[in-house]
C-alpha positions in Angstrom: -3.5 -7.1 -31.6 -7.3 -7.4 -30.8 -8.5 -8.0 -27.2 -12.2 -9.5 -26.7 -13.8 -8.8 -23.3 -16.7 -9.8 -21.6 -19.9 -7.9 -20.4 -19.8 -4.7 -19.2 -21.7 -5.6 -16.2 -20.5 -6.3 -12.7 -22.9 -7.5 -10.0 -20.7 -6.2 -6.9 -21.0 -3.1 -4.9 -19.5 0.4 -6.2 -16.1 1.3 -5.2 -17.4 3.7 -2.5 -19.8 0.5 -0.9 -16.9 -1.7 -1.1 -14.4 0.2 0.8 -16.7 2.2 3.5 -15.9 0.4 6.0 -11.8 0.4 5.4 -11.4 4.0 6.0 -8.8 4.2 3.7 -6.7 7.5 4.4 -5.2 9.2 1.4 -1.0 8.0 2.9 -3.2 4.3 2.2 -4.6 5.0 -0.8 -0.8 6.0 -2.3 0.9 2.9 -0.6 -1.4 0.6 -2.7 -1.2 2.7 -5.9 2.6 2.6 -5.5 2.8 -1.4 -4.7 0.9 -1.6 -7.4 2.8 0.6 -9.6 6.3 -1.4 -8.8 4.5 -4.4 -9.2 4.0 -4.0 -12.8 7.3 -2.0 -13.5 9.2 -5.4 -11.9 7.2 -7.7 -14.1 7.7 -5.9 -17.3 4.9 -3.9 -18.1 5.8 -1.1 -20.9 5.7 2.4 -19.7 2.8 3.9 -21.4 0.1 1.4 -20.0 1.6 1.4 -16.1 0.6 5.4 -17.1 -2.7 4.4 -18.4 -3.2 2.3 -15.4 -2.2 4.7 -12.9 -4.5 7.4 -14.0 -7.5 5.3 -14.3 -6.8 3.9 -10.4 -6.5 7.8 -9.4 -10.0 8.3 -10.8 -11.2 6.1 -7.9 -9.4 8.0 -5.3 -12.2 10.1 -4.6 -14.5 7.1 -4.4 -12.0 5.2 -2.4 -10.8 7.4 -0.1 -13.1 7.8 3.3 -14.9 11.5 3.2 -13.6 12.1 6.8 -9.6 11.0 5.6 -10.1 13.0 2.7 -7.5 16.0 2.1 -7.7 18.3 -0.6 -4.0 19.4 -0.1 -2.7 16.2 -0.1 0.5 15.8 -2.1 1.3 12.4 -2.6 4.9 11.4 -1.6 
């Protein structure tokens, strides 16, 4: 299967501009990833790409995640 795509350019702000002002705490961060993780498990998605997915959205924790909520330790639940 081939997939076309469009530019790799996008005009917005960086994930750290966009989400400055949220505040997102790292308990935030996990209840998205996991809605989002459920999400794709109820509609079907196969296994190996909700993995995929997953670790490219934990690549953006550190970018996501305000520096002051930030917890090295933190184990998600």
């Amino acid at each position: 299967m081939t997939y076309s795509s469009g530019p790799n350019v996008y005009p917005g702000r960086g994930m750290e501009g966009a989400h400055e002002e949220l505040e997102v705490t790292e308990l935030e961060f996990d209840v998205v990833r996991t809605e989002i993780k459920a999400t794709l498990y109820h509609v079907g998605v196969r296994e190996r790409e909700i993995r995929e997915l997953m670790e490219i959205i934990d690549m953006f924790r550190g970018e996501v995640v305000a520096d002051k909520h930030r917890d090295e330790s933190w184990v998600a639940p």
